[in-house]
N, C-alpha and C positions, 0 to 999 in steps of 0.2 A: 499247435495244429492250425491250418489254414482252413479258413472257411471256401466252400463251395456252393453255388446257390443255386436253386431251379429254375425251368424257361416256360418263358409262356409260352402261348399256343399260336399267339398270331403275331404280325408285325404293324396290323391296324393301330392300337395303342401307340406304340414307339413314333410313327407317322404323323399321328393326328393329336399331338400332345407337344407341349414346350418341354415340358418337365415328368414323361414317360414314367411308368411303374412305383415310384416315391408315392407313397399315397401316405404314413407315416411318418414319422422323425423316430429314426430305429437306435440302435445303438453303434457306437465307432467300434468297425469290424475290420481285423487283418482279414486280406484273401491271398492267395499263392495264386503269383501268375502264369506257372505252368498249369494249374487247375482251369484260371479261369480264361484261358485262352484255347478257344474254341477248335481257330481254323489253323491249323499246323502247317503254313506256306512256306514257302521260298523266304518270304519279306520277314515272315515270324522270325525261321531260323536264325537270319542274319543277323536280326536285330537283336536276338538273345543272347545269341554266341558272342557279337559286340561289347554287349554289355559285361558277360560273368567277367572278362578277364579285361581289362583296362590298365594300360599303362600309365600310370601313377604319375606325372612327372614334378608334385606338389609337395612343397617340406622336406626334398634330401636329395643327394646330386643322386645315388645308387638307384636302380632301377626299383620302384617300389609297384605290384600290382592291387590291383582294387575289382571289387566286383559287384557289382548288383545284387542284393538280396534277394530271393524269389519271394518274399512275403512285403506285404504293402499294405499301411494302415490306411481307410476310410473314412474322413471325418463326415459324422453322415448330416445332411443336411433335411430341412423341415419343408414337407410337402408345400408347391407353390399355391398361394395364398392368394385365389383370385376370384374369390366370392363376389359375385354381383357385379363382374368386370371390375372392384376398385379393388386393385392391388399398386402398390411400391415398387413391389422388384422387376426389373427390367423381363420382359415377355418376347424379346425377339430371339435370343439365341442362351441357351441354359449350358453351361460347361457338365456335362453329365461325366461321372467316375467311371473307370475302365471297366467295370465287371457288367456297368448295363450296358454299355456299350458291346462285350461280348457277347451278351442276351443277343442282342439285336443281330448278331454276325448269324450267329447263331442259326437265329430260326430265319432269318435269309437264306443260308446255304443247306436247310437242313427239310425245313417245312414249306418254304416262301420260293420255291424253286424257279416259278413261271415269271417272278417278278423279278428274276436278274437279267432278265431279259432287255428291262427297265434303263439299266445301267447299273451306275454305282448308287443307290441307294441311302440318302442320309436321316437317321432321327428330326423328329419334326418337319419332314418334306412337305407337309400337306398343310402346313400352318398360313393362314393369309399375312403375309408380310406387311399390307396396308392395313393392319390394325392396328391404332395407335398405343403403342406404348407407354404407360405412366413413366418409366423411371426416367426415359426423354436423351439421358446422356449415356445411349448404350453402350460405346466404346469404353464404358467408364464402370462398369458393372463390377462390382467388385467382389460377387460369391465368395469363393473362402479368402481367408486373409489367415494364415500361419507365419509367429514367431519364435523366436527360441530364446530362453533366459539360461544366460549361466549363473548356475548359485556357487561358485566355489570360492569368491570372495565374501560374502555373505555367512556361509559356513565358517571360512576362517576370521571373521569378526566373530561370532558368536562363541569360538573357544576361546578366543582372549576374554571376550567378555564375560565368560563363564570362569575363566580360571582368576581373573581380577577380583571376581565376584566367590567366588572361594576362598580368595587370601582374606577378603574383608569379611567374611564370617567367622573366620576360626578365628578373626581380630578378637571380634566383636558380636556375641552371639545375639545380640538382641535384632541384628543385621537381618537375621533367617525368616527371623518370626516379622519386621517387615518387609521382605521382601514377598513373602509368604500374602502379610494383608493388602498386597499391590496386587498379586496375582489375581487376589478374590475380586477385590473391586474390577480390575481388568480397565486400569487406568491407561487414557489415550489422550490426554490434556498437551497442554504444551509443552516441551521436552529440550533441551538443546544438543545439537548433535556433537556430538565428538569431533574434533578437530577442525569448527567452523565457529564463526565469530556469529552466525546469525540462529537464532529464535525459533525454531517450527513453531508455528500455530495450529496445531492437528484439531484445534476445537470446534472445526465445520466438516470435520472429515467424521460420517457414520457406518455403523454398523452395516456392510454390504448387505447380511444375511435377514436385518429387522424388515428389510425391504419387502422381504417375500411373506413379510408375515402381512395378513388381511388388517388385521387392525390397525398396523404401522401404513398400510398403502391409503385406507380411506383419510387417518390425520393429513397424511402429506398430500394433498389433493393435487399441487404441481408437478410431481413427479409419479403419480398414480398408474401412467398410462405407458409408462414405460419399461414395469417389469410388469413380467409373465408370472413363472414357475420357475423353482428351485430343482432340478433333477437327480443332481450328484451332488450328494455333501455328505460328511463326517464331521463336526468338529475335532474330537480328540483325533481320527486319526488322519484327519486334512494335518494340524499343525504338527504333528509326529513324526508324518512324512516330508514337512517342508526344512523342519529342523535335522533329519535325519542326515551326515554324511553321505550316506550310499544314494541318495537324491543329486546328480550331477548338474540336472536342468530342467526346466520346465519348457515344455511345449504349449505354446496358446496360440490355440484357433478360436477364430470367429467365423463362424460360416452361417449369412443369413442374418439370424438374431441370436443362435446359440452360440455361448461362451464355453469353452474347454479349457482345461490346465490339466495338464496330462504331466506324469512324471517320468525321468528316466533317468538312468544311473550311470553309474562313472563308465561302464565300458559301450554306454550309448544303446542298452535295450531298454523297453519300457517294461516298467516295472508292474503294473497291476493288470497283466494279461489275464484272461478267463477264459476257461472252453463250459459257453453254455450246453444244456442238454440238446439232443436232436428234437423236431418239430416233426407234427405231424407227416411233414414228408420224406423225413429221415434226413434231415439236411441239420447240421452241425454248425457252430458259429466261434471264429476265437473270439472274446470282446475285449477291449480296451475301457476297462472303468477310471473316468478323469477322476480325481481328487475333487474338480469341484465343475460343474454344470450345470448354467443358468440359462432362459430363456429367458427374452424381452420380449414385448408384445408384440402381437402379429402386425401393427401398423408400423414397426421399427424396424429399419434396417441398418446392419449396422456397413458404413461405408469407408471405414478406416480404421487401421488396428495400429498401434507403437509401442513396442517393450524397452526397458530399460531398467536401471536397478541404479539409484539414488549416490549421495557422498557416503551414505548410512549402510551403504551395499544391500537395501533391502530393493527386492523386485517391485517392477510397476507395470502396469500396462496401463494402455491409454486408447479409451476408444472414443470416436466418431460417428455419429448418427444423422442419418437422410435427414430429420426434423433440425438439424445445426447444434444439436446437445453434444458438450463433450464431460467424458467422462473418464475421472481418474481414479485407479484400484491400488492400491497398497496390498501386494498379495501375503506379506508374512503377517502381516495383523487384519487381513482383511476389513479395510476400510476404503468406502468410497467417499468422493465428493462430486457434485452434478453443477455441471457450470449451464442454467440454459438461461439464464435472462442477459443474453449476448444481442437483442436489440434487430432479431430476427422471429420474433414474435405479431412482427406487423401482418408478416402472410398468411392470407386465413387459412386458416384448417376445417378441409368439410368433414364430417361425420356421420354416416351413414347407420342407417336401422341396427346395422350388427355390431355399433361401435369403433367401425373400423376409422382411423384417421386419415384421410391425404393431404401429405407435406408435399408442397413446391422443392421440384430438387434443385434449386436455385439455394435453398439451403443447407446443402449437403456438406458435409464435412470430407473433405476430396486427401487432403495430406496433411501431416503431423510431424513436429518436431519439438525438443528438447534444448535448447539455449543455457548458457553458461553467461551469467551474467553479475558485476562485483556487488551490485547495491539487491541483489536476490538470492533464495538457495538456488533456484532454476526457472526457469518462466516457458512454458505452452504455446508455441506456434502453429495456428490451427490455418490453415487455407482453403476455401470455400468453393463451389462451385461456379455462384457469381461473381468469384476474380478478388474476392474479399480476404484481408486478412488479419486474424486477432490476437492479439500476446494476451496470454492471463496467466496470474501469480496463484499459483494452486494452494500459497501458505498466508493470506492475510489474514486478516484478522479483523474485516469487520461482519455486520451481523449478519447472521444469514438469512434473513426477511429484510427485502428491502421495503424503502417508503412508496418508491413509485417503480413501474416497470421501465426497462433502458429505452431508450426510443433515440436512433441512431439522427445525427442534425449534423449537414457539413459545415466543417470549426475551420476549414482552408482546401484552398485546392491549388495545382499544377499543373503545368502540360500531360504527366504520367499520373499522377497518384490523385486523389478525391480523399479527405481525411474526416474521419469521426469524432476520432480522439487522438490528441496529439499529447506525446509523452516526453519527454529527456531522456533517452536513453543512451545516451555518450557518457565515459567515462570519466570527464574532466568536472563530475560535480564533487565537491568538499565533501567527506563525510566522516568527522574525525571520532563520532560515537557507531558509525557502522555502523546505522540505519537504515532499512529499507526506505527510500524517496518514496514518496506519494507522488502519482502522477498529475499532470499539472493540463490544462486545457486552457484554450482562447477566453473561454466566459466559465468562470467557476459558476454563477448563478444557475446558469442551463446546465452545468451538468449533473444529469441523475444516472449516469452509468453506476454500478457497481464498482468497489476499488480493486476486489480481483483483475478486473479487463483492465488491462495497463495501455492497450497502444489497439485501433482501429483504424486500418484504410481498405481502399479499395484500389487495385493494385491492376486490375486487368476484367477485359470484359467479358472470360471465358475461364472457366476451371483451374484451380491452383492446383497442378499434377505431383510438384515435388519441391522439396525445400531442403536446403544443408546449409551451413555455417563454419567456418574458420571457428567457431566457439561450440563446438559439442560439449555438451553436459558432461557425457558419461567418458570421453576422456580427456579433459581438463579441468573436472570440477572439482578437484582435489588440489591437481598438480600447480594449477593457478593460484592456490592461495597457499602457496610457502614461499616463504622468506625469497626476495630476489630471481623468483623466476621471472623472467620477461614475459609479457602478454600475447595474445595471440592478436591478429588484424581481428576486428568487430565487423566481418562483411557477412550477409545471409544474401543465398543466392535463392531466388522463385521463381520454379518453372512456371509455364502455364501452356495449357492445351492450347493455342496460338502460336505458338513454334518460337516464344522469348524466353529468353531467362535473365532477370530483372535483379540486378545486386544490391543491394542497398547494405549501405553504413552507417552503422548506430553512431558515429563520431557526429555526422552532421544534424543530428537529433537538438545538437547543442540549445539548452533554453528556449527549446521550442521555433528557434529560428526560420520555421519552414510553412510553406504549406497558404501563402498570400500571393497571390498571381502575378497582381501589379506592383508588387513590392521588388524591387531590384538587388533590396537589398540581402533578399532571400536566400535560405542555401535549398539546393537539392538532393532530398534523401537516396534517391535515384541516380546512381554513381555510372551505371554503366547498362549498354541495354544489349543483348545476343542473342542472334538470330541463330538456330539452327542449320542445317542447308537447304530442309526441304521446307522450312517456314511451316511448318505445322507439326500438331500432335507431340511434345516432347513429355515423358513420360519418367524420368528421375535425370537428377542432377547431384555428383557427389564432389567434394572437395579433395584430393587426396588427403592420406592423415598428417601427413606435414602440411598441408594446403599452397603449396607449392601449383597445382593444376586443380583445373576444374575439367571433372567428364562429366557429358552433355550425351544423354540417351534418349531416343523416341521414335518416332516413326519411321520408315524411310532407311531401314535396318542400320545404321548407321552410329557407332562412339563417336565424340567430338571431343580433342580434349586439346586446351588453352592454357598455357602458362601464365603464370600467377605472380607478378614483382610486385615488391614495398618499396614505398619509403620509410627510413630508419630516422622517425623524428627525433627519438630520444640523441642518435650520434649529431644530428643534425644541432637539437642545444649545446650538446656538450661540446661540440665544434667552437664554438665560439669560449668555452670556457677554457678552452688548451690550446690556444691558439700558440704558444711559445712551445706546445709539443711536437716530435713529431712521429710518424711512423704509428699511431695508437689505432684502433680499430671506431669505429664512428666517425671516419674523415671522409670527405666527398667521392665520389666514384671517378671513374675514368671517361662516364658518359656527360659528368657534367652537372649531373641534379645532385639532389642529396642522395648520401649513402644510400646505395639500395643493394641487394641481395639476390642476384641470375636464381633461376631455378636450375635446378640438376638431379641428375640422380645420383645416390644415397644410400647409405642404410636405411631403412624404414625403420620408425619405432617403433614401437608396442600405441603411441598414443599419439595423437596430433599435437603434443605439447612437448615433444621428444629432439626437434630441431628448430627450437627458437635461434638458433644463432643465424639463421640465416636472415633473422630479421633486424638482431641487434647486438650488440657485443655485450657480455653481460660485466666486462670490463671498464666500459665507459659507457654508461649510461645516466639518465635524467632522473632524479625522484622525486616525483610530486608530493610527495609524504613530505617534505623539508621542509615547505609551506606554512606559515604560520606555526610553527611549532608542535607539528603533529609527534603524537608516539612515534620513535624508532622504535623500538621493538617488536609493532606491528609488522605485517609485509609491506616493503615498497611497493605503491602504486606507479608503476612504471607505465609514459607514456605508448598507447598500441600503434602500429604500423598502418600505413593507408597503401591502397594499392596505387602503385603507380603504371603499372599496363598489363592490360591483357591480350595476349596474342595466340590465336589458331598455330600447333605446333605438329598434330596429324591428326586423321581422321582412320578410326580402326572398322575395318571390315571384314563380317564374315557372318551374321544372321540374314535371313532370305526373308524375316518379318521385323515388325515393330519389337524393339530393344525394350523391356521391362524394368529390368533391374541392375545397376552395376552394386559389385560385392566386394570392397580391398578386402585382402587377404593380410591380417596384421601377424607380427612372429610369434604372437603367443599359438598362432593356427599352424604354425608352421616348425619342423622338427634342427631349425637352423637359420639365423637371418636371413633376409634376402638382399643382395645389392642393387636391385632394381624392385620397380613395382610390381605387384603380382594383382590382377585383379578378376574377375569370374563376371560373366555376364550371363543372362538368360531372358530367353523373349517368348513371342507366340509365335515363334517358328518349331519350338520343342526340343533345341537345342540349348545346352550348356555350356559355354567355351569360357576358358581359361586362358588369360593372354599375361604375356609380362613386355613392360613398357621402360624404355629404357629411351632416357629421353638423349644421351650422349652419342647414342646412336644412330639417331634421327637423321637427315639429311634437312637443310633448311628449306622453309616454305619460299617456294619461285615467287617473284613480286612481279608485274607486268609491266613492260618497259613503257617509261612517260616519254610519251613528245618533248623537245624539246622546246621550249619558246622562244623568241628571239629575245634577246635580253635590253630592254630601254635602260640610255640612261637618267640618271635622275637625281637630278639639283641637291647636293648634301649639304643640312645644313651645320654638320661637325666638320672640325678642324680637323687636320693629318688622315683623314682617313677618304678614301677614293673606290668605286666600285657601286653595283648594285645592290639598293637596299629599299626593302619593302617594308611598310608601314602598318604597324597593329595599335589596333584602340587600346587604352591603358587601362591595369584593372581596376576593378573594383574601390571606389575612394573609400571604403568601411573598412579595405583590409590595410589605412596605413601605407599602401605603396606606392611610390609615385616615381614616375621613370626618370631617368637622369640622361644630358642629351650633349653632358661635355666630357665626355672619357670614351676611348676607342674600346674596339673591340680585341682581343687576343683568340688571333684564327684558330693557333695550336693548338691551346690548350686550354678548354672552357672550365673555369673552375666557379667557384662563388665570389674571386675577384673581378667578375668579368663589369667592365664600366660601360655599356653599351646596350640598348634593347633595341636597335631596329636589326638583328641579327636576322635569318630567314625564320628561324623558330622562338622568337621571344626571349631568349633565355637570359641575354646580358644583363638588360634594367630590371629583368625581376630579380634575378641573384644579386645585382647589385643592389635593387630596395630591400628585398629580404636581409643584405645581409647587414644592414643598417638599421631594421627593425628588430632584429635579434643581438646587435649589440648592444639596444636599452633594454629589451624585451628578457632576457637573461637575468641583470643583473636584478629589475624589478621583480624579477619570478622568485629567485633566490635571497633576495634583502630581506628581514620582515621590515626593518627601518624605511625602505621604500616608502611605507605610508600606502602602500595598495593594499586592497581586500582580495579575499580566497576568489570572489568574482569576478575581479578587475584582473587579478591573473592567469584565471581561464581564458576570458575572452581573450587576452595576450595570444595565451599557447593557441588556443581555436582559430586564431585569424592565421595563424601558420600554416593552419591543416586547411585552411580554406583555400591560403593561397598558391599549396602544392596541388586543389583541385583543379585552380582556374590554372597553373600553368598546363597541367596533362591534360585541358579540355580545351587546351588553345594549341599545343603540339598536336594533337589530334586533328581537330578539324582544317588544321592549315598544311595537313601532310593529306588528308581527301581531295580539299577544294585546289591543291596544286597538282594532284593528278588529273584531277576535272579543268585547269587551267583556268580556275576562277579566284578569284581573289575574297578569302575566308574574312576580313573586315565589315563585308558588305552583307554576311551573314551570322554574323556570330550572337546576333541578339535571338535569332531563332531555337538555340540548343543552348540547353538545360542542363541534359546528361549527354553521355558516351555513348552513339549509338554503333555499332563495330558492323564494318561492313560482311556481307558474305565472299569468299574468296573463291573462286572458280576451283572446283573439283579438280582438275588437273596442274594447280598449282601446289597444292598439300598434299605430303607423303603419305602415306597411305601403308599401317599394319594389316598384314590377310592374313599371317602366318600364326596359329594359334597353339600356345603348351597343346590344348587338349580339345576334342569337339567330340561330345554327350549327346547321341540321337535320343532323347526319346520320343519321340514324333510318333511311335509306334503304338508306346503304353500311355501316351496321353494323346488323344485323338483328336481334340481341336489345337493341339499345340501352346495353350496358355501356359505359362509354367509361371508361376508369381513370384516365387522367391528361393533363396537357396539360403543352407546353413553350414558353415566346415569345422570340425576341430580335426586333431591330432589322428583320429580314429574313426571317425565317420564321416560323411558328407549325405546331408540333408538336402531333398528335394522336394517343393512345394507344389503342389498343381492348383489351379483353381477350381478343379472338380472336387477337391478337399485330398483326393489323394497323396497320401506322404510316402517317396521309395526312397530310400537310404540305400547306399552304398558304400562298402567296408570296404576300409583301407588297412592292407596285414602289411 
C-alpha cells in the first residue's frame, strides 16, 4: 500500500524556508504517484501515459516494453541543521522529494489562489540569495548519494564455501567443534584470501556497531565526533538476511549524514516493506525498514558514497566526508576502518556552544575510486575538493596510533602536480616473495605520514569531480592475477571542476623519478592534459570497459568521447628476439611506431580485462618473471601498454543540462551481447538517455586546412639524400639515444629500420637509436650471466617506456606548432605533458540520435537525477531528492 500524506494550510513555510516541512528525520516511506500528484494536467497526463508503456530497446533485438512503477521509495532525509547560522550543508538550493513538492502544488492551486497571480511560484522564493552559504561549493552539493551492490557472486562463494566446509567435517569431526569455537570468538584477524598471493591485515578494521556504543566513543576520543546514533540494526537478523539467497542486492543510500542498506530480492522488490498504523489524521504510511541505519553527527556530512564488493566477493561501501575522513565498511562482517590522519588536520575546526564543528570545504571528499594494483589487494583513490589527491592501502599493517600527526611538506613539484608523498607505483619493481612495497619518499627522515597513505599530490586548483582507470578493481582484480593474462595500461584519468581531465601513468612513478623542477632528467607523471569544450565544470569521466575510449561528461550538456591507442611494449621486446621470424603478432605497425592496437568496435565483455588482445598478443609476448630466476609457476608479470594517442572521435548530444553521470551497460545487464557499445547517461535536465556508440560508423573528425608555407632549401649535411628537412633537438642523453646522421631515410615505408631522424616527425634516429638499445637491452634483460641486477634491468625496460613518451610528445607538438607555422625546437623545453587542443564544434561528428529518451522532468522537479542502476529486470533511478522510481522491464 502506498502512503498518502496531508497538506498544510499555508504556502508561507514552503516560501520562506530552504528545506520546507522536514522538521524530523522520519522513516523511508514508498508513496504512489498517482496519489500524490495533486494537479491532473495536460503535462501530468502525458508525462504518465509516457512513462507506463516504454519501448524497451535494451538486451534483445524483439520488441520488449517497460513501464514505470506507480509506487516510489523516499530516502527520508534529516531536518537542515542550522542552529545559530553554523551549518555544513549547502543552504542555497535543497533538492526537495516529489510528495512536498506536491504539498506545495497543492495549496497553490487549492488555498493560495490570489498568488498565482504572482506567476509560477517556487519553494524557497523568499529566501535572501546574498546569505552566505557555509558549504561554499554549491554546484557540488551532494544530498542523497544511492548505490546498488549485487550479491550474487558473494552468495555463490558462500555455497562453495559451505559445501567445502561440509566435506571437511564429516572428514574430520573435531572440524565442527572448531569451527563452532571461531564462530564464538567471532575472529577478524588476519586471514588470506582465496586465490590471491596477498595477506589481508583486517587487524585495524573494528567493530562498526562498538562505535555507537557510549563507552567505546569517549575511549576513542578521535573519532568521537563522528557518529551519532544507531537507528536500524538486528544483528542476528542483519547477518541472515545478508546470507540469505532470496537477498539479490543491496541498496545504499547516504543522504545527509544517514547511512541505509536496504535489501532486495532476486525479482528486484524490496524486501522488508511495512504498513505502519494510521496517525492521528488517519493518514497511513508503507515503510521500508533498512537492515541497517546509522547516523553521523550533525557536524558531518557525508560528500561521497562508492560501492563495490572485493576479490572475496564480499560488499563494501566507501564513504567520504566534508571534514576529509574517509571511510571503509566491510558490509558482510560489518567492520570499519577510519582513515583521517590524511594531513588535513591543519585547518581549524571552530566549535561552537552546541558542539557543532565547521570544516573548511576545502577538505571535502568530492570523488572515489577503487584501483587494481599488483604489489596491493586494491588501493583507495580519494579526490578532494582542493584539487588534492590520495591513494591509501586500507590492508596495512601498521599500528593504528600513530607517533606524530601527518603534516603534508612539499617532497617535489612540476609545472602540473605539487607532490606530498611520492611513491613507486609502476609495475617494473622486483617482487619475487610478492610483497606489498613500502612507499618510498625524497627524505625518509621527515616523513611521518602514516604507511596506509601510499601516494599525495595536488593535482588542480579546484575540485576533483571524477576519476576512472584502465585498472578497475572490481573487474580485473581477479582476472589479472591468472596465469598469462596480459595486463591492462596503468593510466587514471582526474576530472576536475576546471573543465580538464588529467591522465596520469603509474609507469612513470618509476623509482620515484619525478617531481624536481629543475631536474631535466625528470619524468612527468602527467601524461596527457584535456580540455572539455566548454572548459569548465566536468562532472564524470569513464573509460569504456575495454578502455579502448574515454567519455568526458559535464557541463555544457554535452559527451565527449576520445579514442584510446597503446603501445604493445611487450611485442616491441620480443621483436627484437624473432627477428628471423616472420608474420608473428608483436611486429611493428603500418604507422611506423611500435605495435600498436586502432580501437574499434567489438564485442564488449562482461569486464575491462575481456580484450587485452588488443594490446598484445598473448602469443608473443615479454615476461618479466624470467628475470633472475623468478618462480614459473607463479603468474607472468607481463610488461603493461602506455598510451600512444589520444584523439576526439565525436561529441554525443542530446541533454539541455549539465551531464552527471555516464553508465556502460556490461552483457551480464543485457539479455544477449552487444556488438557495439551501449551506454545510459543522466543529468540535471531529468532525462535518462540510452545511446549506443558504434565507433565503425563514425565519419572522421574534419582537420582544418594548413597554409601552405613556402618550402626553403637547406644545406644537407647527409650524403644521397636531397629535399627539405627540418631539425629537432635530440632526446634526452639518460635515455641511451643518440641520433645517427649517416643513413637515409626510406620514404615508403617507415619501419624500426629507418636510418635517419631529421625526417618532419622525428621518427628515423629514434627508431634507429631505439633500435640499437633494444638489441643490447634484450639480451641483458634475458641473460642472468649479463651480470645485471633486477634494477639495472628495470631501468633498461623504463628508459623504453620513456622514450616511446618523448617520441609521442615530440609528434604532438610538432604536428601543433606546424599548423601555427612555427617551429616546435624553439619550444619544446616549455612542455611537460600532452596538452590536446580543443577542436572546433563543427569539425566533430556529432551522435543526437538516441536508443531511448526517459522524461522525468515531471516526477523530479529540479531535474537532478544522480545516478541510475540496470539489470535484466529492473532499472533503477536515483534523484538527489533521495527519491528512488524503478522501472519494470516484462
Amino acid at each position: 500500500m502506498a502512503t498518502t500524506t496531508s497538506v498544510n494550510t499555508s504556502c508561507t513555510p514552503f516560501l520562506n524556508a530552504v528545506c520546507p516541512v522536514i522538521e524530523n528525520l522520519e522513516q523511508n516511506t514508498h508513496f504512489n504517484l498517482e496519489d500524490q500528484t495533486q494537479v491532473k494536467n495536460s503535462k501530468y497526463s502525458k508525462a504518465w501515459s509516457d512513462l507506463k508503456s516504454i519501448d524497451w530497446p535494451l538486451g534483445n533485438t524483439t520488441l520488449v516494453k517497460a513501464s514505470l512503477k506507480s509506487s516510489y521509495l523516499n530516502i527520508s532525509r534529516p531536518p537542515l541543521d542550522n542552529l545559530n547560522g553554523n551549518c555544513n550543508e549547502s543552504t542555497t538550493y535543497i533538492s526537495l522529494p516529489f510528495h512536498i513538492n506536491e504539498q506545495f502544488s497543492k495549496i497553490v492551486m487549492e488555498k493560495e489562489i490570489a498568488k498565482q497571480s504572482d506567476g509560477s511560484l517556487h519553494i524557497g522564493a523568499n529566501v535572501n540569495p546574498l546569505i552566505h552559504d557555509p558549504f561554499k561549493l554549491v554546484h557540488l552539493n551532494p544530498s542523497c548519494l544511492t548505490n546498488m551492490i549485487d550479491l550474487t557472486n558473494f552468495h555463490s562463494r558462500n555455497r562453495l564455501d559451505n559445501h567445502d566446509q561440509n566435506d571437511q567435517n564429516t572428514k574430520n569431526p573435531f572440524n565442527k567443534m572448531t569451527n563452532s569455537f571461531n564462530k564464538l570468538l567471532k575472529i577478524t584477524t588476519t586471514y588470506t584470501q582465496s586465490n590471491s598471493s596477498f595477506e589481508k591485515d583486517t587487524s585495524n578494521f573494528n567493530s562498526l556497531i562498538n562505535y555507537f556504543n557510549s563507552d567505546s566513543s569517549k575511549s576513542n576520543t578521535s573519532n568521537s565526533y563522528i557518529f551519532d546514533r544507531l537507528l536500524n540494526y538486528d544483528g542476528d537478523h542483519y547477518f541472515n538476511q545478508i546470507s540469505n539467497t532470496n537477498t539479490a542486492k543491496l541498496l545504499v543510500s547516504a543522504h545527509v549524514n544517514v547511512v541505509n542498506i536496504i535489501p532486495i530480492d532476486t525479482n528486484g522488490n524490496y524486501i522488508n516493506t511495512l504498513e505502519s498504523p494510521s496517525d492521528e489524521e488517519g493518514v497511513s504510511k508503507s515503510i521500508e525498514s533498512p537492515l541497517l541505519r546509522f547516523q553521523f553527527h550533525r557536524s558531518v556530512l557525508i560528500t561521497c558514497l562508492k560501492t563495490f564488493t572485493d576479490n572475496n566477493d564480499d560488499p563494501f561501501i566507501l564513504l567520504g566526508l566534508n571534514s576529509g575522513t574517509i571511510l571503509i565498511i566491510n558490509l558482510s562482517q560489518l567492520t570499519i576502518r577510519i582513515f583521517d590522519d590524511l594531513g588535513l588536520h591543519s585547518f581549524k575546526q571552530e566549535t561552537d556552544l552546541n558542539g557543532l564543528i565547521s570544516h573548511s570545504m576545502t577538505t571535502a571528499v568530492i570523488s572515489l575510486d577503487t584501483i587494481y594494483h599488483p604489489n596491493y589487494e586494491f588501493l583507495i583513490v580519494a579526490g578532494y575538493a582542493n584539487g588534492e589527491i590520495l591513494m591509501i592501502d586500507p590492508y596495512d599493517d601498521s599500528p593504528v596510533e600513530q607517533s606524530a600527526k601527518y603534516v603534508k611538506k612539499v617532497v617535489g613539484k612540476d609545472d602540473y602536480v605539487t607532490y606530498f608523498k611520492k611513491t613507486d607505483l609502476s609495475p617494473l619493481i622486483s617482487k619475487p616473495e610478492r610483497k606489498r612495497s613500502r612507499s618510498i619518499t625524497s627524505d625518509k627522515d621527515l616523513d611521518q605520514s602514516p604507511n596506509y597513505l601510499i601516494f599525495h599530490i595536488k593535482l588542480s586548483h579546484k575540485p576533483i569531480t571524477g576519476i576512472s582507470s584502465t585498472i578497475r578493481y572490481n573487474d580485473i582484480g581477479n582476472s589479472l592475477k591468472s596465469k598469462n593474462v596480459p595486463p591492462n595500461p596503468m593510466v587514471i584519468a582526474f576530472a576536475s571542476d576546471d573543465g580538464l581531465v588529467r591522465l596520469i601513468d603509474l609507469v612513470s612513478t618509476f623509482q620515484n623519478n619525478y617531481g624536481e623542477y629543475h631536474n631535466s632528467l625528470n619524468n612527468s607523471i602527467v601524461t596527457d592534459i584535456i580540455s572539455n569544450y566548454f572548459h569548465d565544470g566536468i562532472t564524470d569521466v569513464e573509460f569504456s570497459p575495454d578502455n579502448r575510449f574515454l567519455f568526458i561528461a559535464g557541463k555544457g550538456d554535452l559527451i565527449e568521447v576520445f579514442k584510446m591507442t597503446y603501445y604493445n611494449v611487450n611485442g616491441l621486446l620480443t621483436k627484437n628476439i624473432n627477428q628471423s621470424q616472420t608474420n608473428l603478432p608483436g611486429k611493428r605497425s603500418r604507422s611506423g611506431t611500435v605495435n600498436s592496437y586502432n580501437s574499434g568496435s567489438g564485442t564488449i565483455g562482461t569486464s575491462g580485462n575481456n580484450n587485452n588482445s588488443i594490446f598484445l598478443s598473448p602469443i608473443n609476448t615479454f615476461d618479466v618473471s624470467s628475470r633472475n630466476g623468478e618462480d614459473h609457476n607463479e603468474p607472468s608479470q607481463l610488461l603493461p601498454p602506455i598510451v600512444k594517442e589520444v584523439k576526439i572521435v565525436t561529441r554525443i548530444k542530446g541533454h539541455s543540462n549539465t551531464v552527471k553521470k555516464i553508465e556502460f551497460i556490461k552483457n551480464e545487464q543485457l539479455n544477449e551481447p552487444s556488438p557495439v557499445y551501449k551506454l545510459i547517461s543522466c543529468g540535471y535536465d531529468g532525462r535518462v538517455i540510452a545511446w549506443e556508440f558504434d565507433y565503425k560508423a563514425l565519419p572522421r573528425v574534419k582537420s582544418k586546412p594548413v597554409k601552405s608555407k613556402p618550402k626553403k632549401e637547406v644545406t644537407n649535411p647527409v650524403k644521397h639524400h636531397s629535399g627539405p628537412v627540418t631539425r629537432f633537438p635530440t632526446l634526452n642523453q639518460s635515455l641511451a639515444i643518440k641520433p645517427s646522421n649517416s643513413q637515409t631515410l626510406h620514404t615508403r615505408n617507415r619501419s624500426w629500420n629507418f636510418h635517419n631522424d631529421e625526417n618532419p616527425l622525428g621518427i628515423g634516429g629514434i627508431n634507429n637509436s631505439m633500435n640499437k638499445m633494444l638489441g643490447t637491452a634484450v639480451p641483458m634483460i634475458n641473460e642472468p650471466s649479463s651480470g645485471k641486477s633486477n634494477e639495472e634491468q628495470m631501468r633498461i625496460i623504463y628508459s623504453i617506456y620513456k622514450s616511446l613518451y618523448e617520441l609521442r610528445l615530440k609528434r604532438h607538438y610538432t604536428r601543433i606548432f606546424s599548423e601555427q607555422n612555427q617551429n616546435y625546437s624553439n619550444h619544446h623545453k616549455k612542455f611537460q605533458s600532452l596538452i590536446h587542443p580543443v577542436i572546433d564544434d563543427k569539425l566533430v561528428p556529432s551522435i543526437k540520435i538516441p536508443l531511448i529518451n526517459i522524461d522525468m522532468s515531471f516526477f523530479i522537479k529540479d531535474g537532478k537525477i544522480e545516478g541510475v542502476y540496470l539489470d535484466l529486470f529492473n532499472f533503477w533511478i536515483f534523484a538527489k531528492s533521495g527519491d528512488v522510481f524503478k522501472i519494470d522491464i516484462n
